[in-house]
C-alpha positions as CSV (number, residue, x, y, z in Angstrom):
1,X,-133.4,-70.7,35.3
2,X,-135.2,-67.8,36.4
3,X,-133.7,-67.8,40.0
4,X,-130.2,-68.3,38.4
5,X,-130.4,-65.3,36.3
6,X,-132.1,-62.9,39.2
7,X,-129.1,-64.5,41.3
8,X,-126.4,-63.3,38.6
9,X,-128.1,-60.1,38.5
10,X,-128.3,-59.3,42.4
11,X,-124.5,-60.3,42.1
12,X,-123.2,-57.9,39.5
13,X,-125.3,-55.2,41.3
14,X,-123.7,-55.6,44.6
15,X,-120.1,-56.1,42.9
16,X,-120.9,-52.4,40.7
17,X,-122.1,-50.8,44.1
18,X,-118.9,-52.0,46.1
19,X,-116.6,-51.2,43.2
20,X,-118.4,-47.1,43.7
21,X,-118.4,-47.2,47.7
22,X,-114.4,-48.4,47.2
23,X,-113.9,-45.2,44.8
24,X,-114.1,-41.3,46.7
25,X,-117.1,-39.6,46.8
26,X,-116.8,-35.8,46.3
27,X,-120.1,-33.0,46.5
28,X,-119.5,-29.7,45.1
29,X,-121.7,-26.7,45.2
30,X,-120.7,-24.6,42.5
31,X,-122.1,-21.3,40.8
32,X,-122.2,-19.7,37.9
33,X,-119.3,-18.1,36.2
34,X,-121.7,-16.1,33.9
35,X,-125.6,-15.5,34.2
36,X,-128.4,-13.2,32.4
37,X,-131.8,-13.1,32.7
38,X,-134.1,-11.7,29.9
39,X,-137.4,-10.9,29.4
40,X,-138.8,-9.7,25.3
41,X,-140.8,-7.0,26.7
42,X,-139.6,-4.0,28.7
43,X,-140.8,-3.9,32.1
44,X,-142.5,-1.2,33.7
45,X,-140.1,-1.6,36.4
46,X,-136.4,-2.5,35.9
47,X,-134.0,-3.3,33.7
48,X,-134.8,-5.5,30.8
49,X,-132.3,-7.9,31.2
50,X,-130.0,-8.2,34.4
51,X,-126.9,-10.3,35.4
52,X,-128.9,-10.4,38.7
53,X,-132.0,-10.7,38.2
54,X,-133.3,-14.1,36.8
55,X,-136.6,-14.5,35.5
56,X,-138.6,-17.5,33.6
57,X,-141.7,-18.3,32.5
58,X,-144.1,-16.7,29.9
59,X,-147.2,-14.5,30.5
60,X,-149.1,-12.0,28.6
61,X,-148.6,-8.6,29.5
62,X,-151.4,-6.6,31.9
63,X,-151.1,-3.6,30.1
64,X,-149.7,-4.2,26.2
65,X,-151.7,-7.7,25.7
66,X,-148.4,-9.0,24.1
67,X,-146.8,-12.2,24.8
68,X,-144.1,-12.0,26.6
69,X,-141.3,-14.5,27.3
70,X,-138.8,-14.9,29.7
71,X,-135.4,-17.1,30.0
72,X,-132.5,-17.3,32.9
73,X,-129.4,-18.2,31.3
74,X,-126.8,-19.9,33.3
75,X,-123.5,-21.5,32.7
76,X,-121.1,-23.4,35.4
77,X,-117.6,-24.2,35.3
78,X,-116.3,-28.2,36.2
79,X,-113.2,-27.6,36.4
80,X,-113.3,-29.0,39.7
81,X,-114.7,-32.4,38.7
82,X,-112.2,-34.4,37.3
83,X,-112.6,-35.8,33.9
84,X,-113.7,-39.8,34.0
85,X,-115.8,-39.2,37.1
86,X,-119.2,-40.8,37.6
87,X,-121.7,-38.3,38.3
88,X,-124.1,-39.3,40.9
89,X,-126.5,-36.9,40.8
90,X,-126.1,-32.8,39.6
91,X,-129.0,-30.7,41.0
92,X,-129.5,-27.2,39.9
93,X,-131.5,-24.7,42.4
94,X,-132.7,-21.8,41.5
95,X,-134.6,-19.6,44.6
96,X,-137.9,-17.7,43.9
97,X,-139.2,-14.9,45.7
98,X,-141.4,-12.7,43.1
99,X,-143.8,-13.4,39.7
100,X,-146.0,-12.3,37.1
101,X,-149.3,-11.6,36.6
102,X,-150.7,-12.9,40.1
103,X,-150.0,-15.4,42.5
104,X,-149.8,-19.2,40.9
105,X,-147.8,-21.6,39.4
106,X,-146.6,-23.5,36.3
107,X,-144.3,-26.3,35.3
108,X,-140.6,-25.1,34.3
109,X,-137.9,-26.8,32.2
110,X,-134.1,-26.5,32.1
111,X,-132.7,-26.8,28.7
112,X,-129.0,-27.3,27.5
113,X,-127.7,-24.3,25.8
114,X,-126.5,-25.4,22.1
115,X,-123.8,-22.6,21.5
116,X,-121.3,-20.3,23.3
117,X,-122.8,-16.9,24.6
118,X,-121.8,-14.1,26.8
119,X,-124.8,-11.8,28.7
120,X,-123.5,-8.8,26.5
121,X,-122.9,-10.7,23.6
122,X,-126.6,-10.9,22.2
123,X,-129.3,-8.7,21.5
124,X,-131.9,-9.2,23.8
125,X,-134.7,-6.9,22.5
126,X,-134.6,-9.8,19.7
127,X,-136.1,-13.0,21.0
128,X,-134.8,-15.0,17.6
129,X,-131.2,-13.8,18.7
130,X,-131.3,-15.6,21.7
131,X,-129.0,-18.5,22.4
132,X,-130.5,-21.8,20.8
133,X,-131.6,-24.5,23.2
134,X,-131.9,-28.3,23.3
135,X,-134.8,-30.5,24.4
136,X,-135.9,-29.9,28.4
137,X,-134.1,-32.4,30.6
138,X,-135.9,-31.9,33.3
139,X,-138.7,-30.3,34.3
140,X,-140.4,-28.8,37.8
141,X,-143.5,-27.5,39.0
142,X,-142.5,-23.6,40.0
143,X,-145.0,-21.4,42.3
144,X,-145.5,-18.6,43.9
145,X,-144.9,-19.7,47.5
146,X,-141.3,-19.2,46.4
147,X,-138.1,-20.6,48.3
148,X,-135.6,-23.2,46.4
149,X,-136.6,-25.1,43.5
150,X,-134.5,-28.0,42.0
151,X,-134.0,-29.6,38.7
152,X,-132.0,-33.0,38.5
153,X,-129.9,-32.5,35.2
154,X,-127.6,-35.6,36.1
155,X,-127.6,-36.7,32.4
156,X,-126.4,-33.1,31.5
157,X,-123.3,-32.9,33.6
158,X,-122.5,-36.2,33.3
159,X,-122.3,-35.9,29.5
160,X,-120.3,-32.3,30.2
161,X,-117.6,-34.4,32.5
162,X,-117.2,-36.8,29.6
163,X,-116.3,-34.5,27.4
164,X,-119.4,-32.7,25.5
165,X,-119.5,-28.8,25.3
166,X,-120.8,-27.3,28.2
167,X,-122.6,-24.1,26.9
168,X,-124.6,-23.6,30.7
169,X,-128.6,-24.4,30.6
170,X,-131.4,-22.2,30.9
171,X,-134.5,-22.3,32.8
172,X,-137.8,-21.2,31.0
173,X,-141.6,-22.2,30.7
174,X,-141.9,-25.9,29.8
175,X,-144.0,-24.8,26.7
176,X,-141.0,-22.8,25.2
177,X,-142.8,-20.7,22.5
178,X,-146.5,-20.9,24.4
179,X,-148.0,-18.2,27.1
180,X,-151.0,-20.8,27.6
181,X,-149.7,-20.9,31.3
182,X,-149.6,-17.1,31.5
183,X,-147.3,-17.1,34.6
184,X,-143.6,-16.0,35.1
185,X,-141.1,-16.4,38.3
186,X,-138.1,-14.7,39.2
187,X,-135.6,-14.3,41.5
188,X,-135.5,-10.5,41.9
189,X,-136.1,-9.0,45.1
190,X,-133.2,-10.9,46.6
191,X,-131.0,-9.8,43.8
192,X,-128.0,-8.7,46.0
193,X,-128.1,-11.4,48.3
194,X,-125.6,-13.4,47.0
195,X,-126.7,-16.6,49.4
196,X,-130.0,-16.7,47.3
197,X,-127.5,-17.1,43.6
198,X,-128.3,-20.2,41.7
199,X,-125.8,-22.8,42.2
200,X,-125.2,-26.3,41.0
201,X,-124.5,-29.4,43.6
202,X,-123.0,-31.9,42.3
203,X,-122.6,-35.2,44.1
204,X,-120.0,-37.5,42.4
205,X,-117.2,-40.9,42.4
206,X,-113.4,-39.9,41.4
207,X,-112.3,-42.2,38.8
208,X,-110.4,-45.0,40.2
209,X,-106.5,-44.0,39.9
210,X,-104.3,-46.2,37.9
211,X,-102.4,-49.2,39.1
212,X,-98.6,-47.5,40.1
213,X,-96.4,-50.3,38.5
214,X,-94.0,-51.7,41.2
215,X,-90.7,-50.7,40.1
216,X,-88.9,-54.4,38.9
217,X,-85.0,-54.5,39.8
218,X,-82.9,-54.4,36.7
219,X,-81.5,-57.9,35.8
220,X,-78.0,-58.3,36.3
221,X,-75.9,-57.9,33.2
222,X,-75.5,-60.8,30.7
223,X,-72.5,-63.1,31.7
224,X,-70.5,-63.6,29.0
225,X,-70.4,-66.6,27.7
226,X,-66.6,-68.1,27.4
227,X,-66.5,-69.5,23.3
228,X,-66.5,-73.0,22.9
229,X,-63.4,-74.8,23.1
230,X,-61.6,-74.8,19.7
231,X,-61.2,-78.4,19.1
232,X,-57.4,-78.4,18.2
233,X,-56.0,-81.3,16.0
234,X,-54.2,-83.8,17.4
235,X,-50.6,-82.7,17.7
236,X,-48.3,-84.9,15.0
237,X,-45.8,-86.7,16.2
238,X,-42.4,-85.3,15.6
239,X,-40.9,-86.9,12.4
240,X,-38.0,-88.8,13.3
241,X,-34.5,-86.6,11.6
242,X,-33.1,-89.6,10.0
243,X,-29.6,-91.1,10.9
244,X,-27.5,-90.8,8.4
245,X,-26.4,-94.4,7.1
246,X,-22.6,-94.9,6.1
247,X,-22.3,-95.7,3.1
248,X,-21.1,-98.9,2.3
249,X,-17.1,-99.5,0.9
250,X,-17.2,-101.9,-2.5
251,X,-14.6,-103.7,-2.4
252,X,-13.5,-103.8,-6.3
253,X,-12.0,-108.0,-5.3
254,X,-15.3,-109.5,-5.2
255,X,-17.8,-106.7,-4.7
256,X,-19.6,-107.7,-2.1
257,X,-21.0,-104.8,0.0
258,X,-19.4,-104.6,3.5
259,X,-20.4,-102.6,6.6
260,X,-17.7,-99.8,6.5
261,X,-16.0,-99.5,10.0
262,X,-15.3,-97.0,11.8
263,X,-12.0,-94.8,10.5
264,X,-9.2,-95.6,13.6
265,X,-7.5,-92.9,15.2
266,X,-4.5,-91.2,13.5
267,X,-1.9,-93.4,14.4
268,X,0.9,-91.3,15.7
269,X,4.4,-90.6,13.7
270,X,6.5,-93.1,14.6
271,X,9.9,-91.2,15.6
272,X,12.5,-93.7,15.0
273,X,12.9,-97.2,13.5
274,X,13.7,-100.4,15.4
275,X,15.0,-100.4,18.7
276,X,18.1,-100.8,17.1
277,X,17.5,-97.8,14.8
278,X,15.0,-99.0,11.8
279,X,13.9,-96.8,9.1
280,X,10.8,-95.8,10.0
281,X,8.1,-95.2,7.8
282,X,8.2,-96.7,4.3
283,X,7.0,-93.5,2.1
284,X,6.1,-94.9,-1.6
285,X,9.0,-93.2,-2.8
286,X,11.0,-96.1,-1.4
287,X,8.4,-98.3,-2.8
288,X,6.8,-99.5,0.1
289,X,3.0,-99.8,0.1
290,X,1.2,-97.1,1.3
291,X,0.4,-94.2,-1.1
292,X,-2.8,-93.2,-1.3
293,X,-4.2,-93.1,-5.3
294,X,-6.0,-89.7,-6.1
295,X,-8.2,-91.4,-8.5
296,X,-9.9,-93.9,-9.4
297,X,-8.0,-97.0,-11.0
298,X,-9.7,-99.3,-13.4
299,X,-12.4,-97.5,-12.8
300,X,-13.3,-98.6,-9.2
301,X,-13.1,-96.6,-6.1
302,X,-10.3,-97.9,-3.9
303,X,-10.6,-98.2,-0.1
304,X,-8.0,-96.2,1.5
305,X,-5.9,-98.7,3.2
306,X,-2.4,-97.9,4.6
307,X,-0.1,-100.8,5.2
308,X,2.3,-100.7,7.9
309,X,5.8,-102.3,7.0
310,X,7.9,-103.2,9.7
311,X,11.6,-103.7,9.0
């Protein structure tokens, strides 16, 4: 079970270190954008505080017997180090080359400065007027043989990249408020030099970009859908126009019904009478059959019937 967990482990490790070397890898060496060093007591030589000058460490003065303390405040702009980015390591240097009383040594601290400060915006004959600082992050063992010393504030800068207040740091004596070391460095005699300025390096992984979506084609448009057939009703068959019937003739001698037919053709006027020069057609003034009543007789409806009388 053992040898399955140290296996899963070894395997997430190597997957996290391929997943960095996969990301880029940037180093900056970057400097201040605003420094001061101060010390509470005026020296016998020099300014007492300096833009140039930066000294550290606490001692008790040669000549006065008082304590005397002295801070480097620094502060360095990231702009250069994109926000998201995994800080491998951030180193801050700081070169020596002179110190107080005598020659020696004693451990140093860099602090994280806890509010916003400008070198002429404090009074620095008043040591309680001093820009608060946090707890040390790191410390270093300083001495007089001088050259470049280095403090590993990675937790620092990383927390300034992701998004905390970056007030600068300062470097002092490890036992902020004691002169039981009674030994100060500085970077002074080299002042002008600007190759011998503190400076920040800072070794870090760009956050991995974003996924560019791969543009999708647009979908054709929607094909319209033709409506459903409208389910028509059968069509009716056409109603038959009825044939008119003839009416039947009633016949008023025994009144049976009897198929009318059809009405002859005018029968034309007969011109003359008998070859040998007859009289024609019997009109019912003469009293031959064939007038036609108007109405009705005995009240039945007589057929029209012409009779023909040949003489």
């Amino acid at each position: 079970m053992r040898r399955t967990l140290r296996s899963i482990a070894a395997i997430g490790f190597c997957l996290a270190a391929l997943a960095l070397s996969a990301r880029a890898q940037a180093s900056l060496q970057i400097t201040p954008d605003q420094g001061v060093g101060v010390l509470s007591e005026h020296p016998s030589d020099g300014e007492r505080w300096s833009t140039s000058v930066f000294p550290f460490g606490n001692y008790v003065g040669p000549l006065s017997g008082d304590d005397v303390f002295c801070r480097t405040y620094l502060r360095f702009p990231l702009g250069e180090v994109p926000a998201g980015s995994t800080i491998q390591s951030a180193t801050l240097y700081v070169y020596v080359d002179d110190y107080w009383p005598e020659p020696g040594g004693a451990p140093m601290a860099a602090y994280p400065v806890t509010a916003a400060w400008t070198p002429d915006g404090v009074d620095w004959y008043d040591v309680e007027a001093w820009p608060a600082l946090g707890g040390a992050v790191a410390t270093t063992d300083v001495s007089s043989d001088g050259g470049w010393f280095a403090w590993d504030v990675t937790p620092l800068v990383q927390g300034w990249v992701d998004g905390a207040s970056n007030y600068g740091l300062a470097v002092a004596a490890a036992g902020l408020g004691s002169t039981e070391s009674n030994w100060a460095a500085a970077r002074r005699l080299t002042a002008a030099d600007p190759a011998t300025r503190p400076y920040l390096e800072v070794v870090f992984y760009e956050p991995t970009p974003a996924p560019t979506p791969t543009p999708q084609p647009s979908p054709p448009p929607p094909t319209a859908t033709p409506p459903p057939p409208t389910s028509q009703p059968p069509a009716s068959p056409a109603t038959p126009v009825p044939t008119s019937t003839p009416e039947p003739v009633l016949l008023p001698v025994s009144g049976r019904t009897v198929a009318p037919s059809p009405r002859p053709p005018p029968h034309p006027p007969y011109r003359g009478g008998r070859e040998s020069g007859g009289a024609g057609w019997a009109g019912a003034a003469d009293g031959g059959v064939g007038a036609e009543p108007s109405q009705p007789v005995g009240g039945c409806a007589w057929a029209v019937v012409r009779v023909h009388c040949w003489g």
